[in-house]
N, C-alpha and C positions, 0 to 999 in steps of 0.2 A: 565764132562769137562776134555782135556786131563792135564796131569800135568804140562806141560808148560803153556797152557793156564790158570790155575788157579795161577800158581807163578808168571804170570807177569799180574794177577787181583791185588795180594795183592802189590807186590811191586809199582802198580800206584795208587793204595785205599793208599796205608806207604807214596811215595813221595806225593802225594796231600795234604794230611792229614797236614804233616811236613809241609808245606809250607804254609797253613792257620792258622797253630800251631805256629809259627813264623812270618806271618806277623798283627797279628789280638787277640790272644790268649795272646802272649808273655807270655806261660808258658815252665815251662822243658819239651823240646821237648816231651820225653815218655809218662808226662801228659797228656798234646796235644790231641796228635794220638790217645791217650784212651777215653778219654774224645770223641772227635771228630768220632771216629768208636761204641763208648755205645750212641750217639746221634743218630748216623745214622741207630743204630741196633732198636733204639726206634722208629722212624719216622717209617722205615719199618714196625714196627710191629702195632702200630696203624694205618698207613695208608693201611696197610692189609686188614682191614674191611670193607674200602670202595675198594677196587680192589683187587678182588678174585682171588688169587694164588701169590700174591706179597710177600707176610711173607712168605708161604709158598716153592717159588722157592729161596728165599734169604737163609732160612732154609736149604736147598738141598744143595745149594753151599759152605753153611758155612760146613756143615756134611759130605763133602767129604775130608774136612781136620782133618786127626787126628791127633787131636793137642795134645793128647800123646805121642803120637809115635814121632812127629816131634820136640815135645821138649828134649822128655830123650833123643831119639836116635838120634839125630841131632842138634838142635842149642844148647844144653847144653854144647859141646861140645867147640864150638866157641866161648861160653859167657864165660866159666870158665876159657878157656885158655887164649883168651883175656887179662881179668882180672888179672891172675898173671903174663902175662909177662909186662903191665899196670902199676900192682902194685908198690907203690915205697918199697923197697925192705932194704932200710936203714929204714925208718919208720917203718915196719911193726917187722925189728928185737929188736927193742925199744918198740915196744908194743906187744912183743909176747907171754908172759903172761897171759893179759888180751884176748887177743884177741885167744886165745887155751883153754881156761879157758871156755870164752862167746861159745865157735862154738861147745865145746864136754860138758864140764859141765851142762852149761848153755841151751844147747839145748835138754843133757834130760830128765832134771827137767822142761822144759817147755814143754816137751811132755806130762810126768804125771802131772805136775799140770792143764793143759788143759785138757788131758780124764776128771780126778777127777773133774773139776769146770762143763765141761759141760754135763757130765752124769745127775749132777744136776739140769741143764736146759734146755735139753731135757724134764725131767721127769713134770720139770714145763708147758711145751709146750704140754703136752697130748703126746710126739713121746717118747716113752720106746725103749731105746737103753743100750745093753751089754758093758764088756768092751772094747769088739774086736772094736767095731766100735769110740770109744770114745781116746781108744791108738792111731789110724789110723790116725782121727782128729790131735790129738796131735801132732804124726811125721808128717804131711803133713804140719801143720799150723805155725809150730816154727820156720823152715830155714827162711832168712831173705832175702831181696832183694832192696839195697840201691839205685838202680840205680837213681829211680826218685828223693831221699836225695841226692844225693853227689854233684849234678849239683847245686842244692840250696845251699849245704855245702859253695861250693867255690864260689858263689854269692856273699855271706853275710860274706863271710871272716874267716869262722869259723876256729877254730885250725884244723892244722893237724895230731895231736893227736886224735881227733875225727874223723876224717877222716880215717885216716888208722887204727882201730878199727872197725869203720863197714865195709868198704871194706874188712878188711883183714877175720871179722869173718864169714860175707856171702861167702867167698870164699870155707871155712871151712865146717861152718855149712850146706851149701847146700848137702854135702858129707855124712854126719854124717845124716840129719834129712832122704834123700835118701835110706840110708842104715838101719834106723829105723825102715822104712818105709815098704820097702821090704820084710825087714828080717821077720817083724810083719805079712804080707801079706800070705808072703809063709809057714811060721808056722803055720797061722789060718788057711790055706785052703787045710790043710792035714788033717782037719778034729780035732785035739788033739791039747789044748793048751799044750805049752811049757813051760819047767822046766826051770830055770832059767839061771842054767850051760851052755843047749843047746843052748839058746837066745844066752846068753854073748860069744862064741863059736862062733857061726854061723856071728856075730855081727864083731868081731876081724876078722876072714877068711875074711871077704867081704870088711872091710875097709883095714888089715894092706896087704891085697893082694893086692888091688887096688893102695895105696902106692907103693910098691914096686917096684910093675910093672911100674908103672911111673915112679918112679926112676932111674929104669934100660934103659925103652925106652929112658927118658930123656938124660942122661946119654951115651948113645949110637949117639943118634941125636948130643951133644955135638962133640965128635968122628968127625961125620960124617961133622960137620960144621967145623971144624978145617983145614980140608982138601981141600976146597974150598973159592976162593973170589971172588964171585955173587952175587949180591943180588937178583936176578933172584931168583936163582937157593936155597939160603939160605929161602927165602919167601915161598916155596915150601915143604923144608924139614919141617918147622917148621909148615906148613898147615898140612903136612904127618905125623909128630907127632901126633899134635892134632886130628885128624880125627883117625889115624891106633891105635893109643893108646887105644880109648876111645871105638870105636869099639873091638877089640881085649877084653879088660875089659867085655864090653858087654857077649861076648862069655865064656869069662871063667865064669861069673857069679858073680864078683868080683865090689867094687865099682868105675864105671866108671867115677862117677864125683871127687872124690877121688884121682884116676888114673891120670886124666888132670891137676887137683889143680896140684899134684906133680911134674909130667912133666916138665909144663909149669913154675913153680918156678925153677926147675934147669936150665930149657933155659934162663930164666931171668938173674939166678944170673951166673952161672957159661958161659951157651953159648954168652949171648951177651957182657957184657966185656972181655972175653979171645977168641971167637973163630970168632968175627965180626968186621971187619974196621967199622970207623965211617960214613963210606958212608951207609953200611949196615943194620947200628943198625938206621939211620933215616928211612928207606925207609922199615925195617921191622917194624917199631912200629906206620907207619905210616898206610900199610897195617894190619893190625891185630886191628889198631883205628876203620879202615873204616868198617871192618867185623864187630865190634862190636859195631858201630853206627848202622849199617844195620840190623844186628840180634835183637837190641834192639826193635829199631821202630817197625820192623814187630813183634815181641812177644807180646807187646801192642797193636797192631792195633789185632791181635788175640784175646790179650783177650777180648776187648770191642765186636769184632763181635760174640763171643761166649755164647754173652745173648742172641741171636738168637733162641740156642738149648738148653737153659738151663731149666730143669723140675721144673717148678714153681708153687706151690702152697701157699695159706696162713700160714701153718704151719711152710711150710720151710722158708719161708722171717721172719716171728715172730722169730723161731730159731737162724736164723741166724742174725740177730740184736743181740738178746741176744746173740750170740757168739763174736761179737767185743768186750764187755769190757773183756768176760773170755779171749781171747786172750792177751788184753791189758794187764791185771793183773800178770796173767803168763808170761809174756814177762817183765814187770815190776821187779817179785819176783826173775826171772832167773838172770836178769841181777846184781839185789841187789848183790846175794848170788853168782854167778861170779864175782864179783869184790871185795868184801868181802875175797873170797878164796885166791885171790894175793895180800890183802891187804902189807903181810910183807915184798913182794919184789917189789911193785909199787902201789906208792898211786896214788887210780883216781881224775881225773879233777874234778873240782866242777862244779856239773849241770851235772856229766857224766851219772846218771842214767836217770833221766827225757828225757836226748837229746838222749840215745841209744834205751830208750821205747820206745820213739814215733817217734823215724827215723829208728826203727827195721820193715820196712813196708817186708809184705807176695806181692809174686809175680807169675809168670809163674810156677812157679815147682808147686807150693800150687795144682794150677787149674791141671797142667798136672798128679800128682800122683792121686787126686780124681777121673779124669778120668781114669784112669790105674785099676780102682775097678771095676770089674765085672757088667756086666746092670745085672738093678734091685731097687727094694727101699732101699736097704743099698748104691748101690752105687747114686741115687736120691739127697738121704736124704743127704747123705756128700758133693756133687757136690753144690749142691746148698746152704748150709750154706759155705760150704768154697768160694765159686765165691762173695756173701757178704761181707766176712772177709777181702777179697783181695782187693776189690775196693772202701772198707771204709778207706783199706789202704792208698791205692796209693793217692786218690781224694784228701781226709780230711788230713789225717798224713802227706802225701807228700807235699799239698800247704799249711801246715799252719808249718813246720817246719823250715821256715825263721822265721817267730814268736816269734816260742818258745824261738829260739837260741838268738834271739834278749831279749827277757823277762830274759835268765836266763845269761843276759852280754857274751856268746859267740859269739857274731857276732862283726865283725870289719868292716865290708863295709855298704852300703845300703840293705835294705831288701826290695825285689820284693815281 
């Protein structure tokens, strides 16, 4: 199918979806979609059996999208920038502590405490796995991805203190567990594990370049919007940001999510109160909402259709069950002991660990790095315990996290 015609499959699969998700469902929208495209990808596949090539051409269709490629190298781009020009930008300097703490510390002690928990559940499961693939797990499985929490967050009235703690450390952390990620990738597949100096090396290059570089683009875009008063025209730069930035990152090998985070924080703070009229800064943040309503929907509606192609066996769904609590526990233990760390210059909310555990929901990166791993049973065997982890997330953690918030006196509104 040409590429037009498969992006304007998904974008009327995204608006449908959204609009039965809304009039019928009344869940968070990204719920929804998901929900609504893991039904559809099921129907298909048992109604497969009885009409021969039906799973099968759905399968075709779905496999012409790679959804690696289309998340690191493309909408990652737009979510993240999004995100911190989004972000409220007073709150997040209030909770920056915790929230730098959670997204570096925090994320990678939950990288090693998940290899180490699930090595040992693997070994339970009969699948004997090294540490190469148990660290991989770990960096893919820790970055966080609140989007389907924050819409609930502000339902139920919750603090904005909590609020801008997980937005601000998904913004982070995606960068960090990215660059864990990779860094682990490209060391193991020279054949020689890495010394540790090399790791932590190789780890600083990719992140503090990635920064940098943002900073400087950032930084430069500032400049260039100074000079202009369009919103046209200002809408555009800050597209060309985000896109030249994060590409450019790409290229030198540096962390391009990283890169964006940066960018897009300095257009926040520094480009739209000094370098945009107030007609501007609506009509930008109005545009960069819509991309990142757009980007969201379709990244769900992706992932639900991608149990279409996922390699399923009995081992891996057992596996991967037992990977939700290792997840949880690890997410749990991280967050403890990041918050603990800044305990002397900011004390957390009460209820902050239980509410950041279980609205720490794994998302689109999780799925798009497992695929980034070479075909084959190690890349199998990960693909399919992490596609598990993600959608126990989003479903379970995500619709019952009015709940919790409720349960542990955070909530101030109604809970949906």
């Amino acid at each position: 199918m040409p590429v037009f015609g498969l992006l304007s499959t998904l974008v009327c699969l995204a608006a449908a979806f959204s609009l039965l998700s809304h009039r019928f469902l009344r869940l968070p929208r990204a719920v929804g979609v998901m929900l609504l495209s893991l039904g559809c990808s099921l129907v298909v596949a048992i109604a497969g059996r009885a009409v021969p090539g039906l799973h099968a051409g759905a399968a075709a269709l779905v496999s012409h999208i790679d959804f690696s490629a289309v998340v690191l190298h493309g909408m990652l781009a737009f979510l993240l920038f999004a995100g911190a020009m989004q972000l409220d930008v007073s709150a997040l300097r209030r909770q920056k502590a915790p929230v730098l703490s959670l997204a570096a510390f925090g994320t990678l002690l939950s990288t090693l405490t998940v290899a180490a928990l699930l090595k040992g559940v693997l070994h339970i499961t009969g699948l004997r796995a090294g540490w190469v693939l148990c660290l991989l797990f770990g960096a893919l499985i820790s970055p966080t991805d609140p989007i389907a929490v924050l819409e609930m967050l502000r339902r139920v009235g919750a603090p904005s203190t909590l609020e801008a703690q997980l937005s601000g450390e998904s913004l982070f952390n995606d960068g960090v567990g990215a660059v864990l990620f990779v860094t682990l990738l490209t060391s193991f597949s020279n054949g020689r594990t890495p010394t540790l100096g090399s790791f932590t090396w190789q780890l600083l290059i990719r992140s503090g370049g990635g920064i940098a570089l943002g900073l400087a683009l950032g930084y430069f875009a500032y400049r260039l919007l100074r000079t202009v008063d369009s919103y046209r025209v200002e809408e555009l730069l800050t597209l060309g940001l985000a896109m030249g930035g994060y590409a450019l990152a790409d290229a030198l090998h540096l962390s391009a999510p990283l890169e964006v985070v940066a960018a897009g924080l300095l257009a926040s703070t520094q480009a739209r109160p000094h370098a945009m009229s107030e007609e501007t800064r609506i009509r930008v943040d109005q545009f960069w909402d819509i991309i990142d309503d757009l980007m969201n929907v379709i990244l769900f509606l992706l992932i639900g259709l991608e149990m279409l192609v996922m390699p399923w066996n009995s081992h891996y769904v057992y596996a991967g069950l037992l990977a939700i609590p290792v997840a949880l526990a690890a997410r749990w233990l991280s967050v403890r002991a990041s918050l603990l760390l800044v305990r002397p210059w900011h004390k957390p909310l009460r209820g902050a660990v239980p509410a950041l555990t279980w609205g720490g929901l794994r998302g689109g990166l999780a799925v798009a790095l497992a695929l980034s791993i070479s075909p084959g049973p190690f890349h199998d065997r990960i693909l399919a315990i992490t596609y598990i982890v993600v959608i126990f997330a989003i479903v379970v953690q995500g619709l019952t996290m009015g709940k919790l918030l409720r349960r542990l006196g955070l909530a101030s509104g109604a809970c949906y």
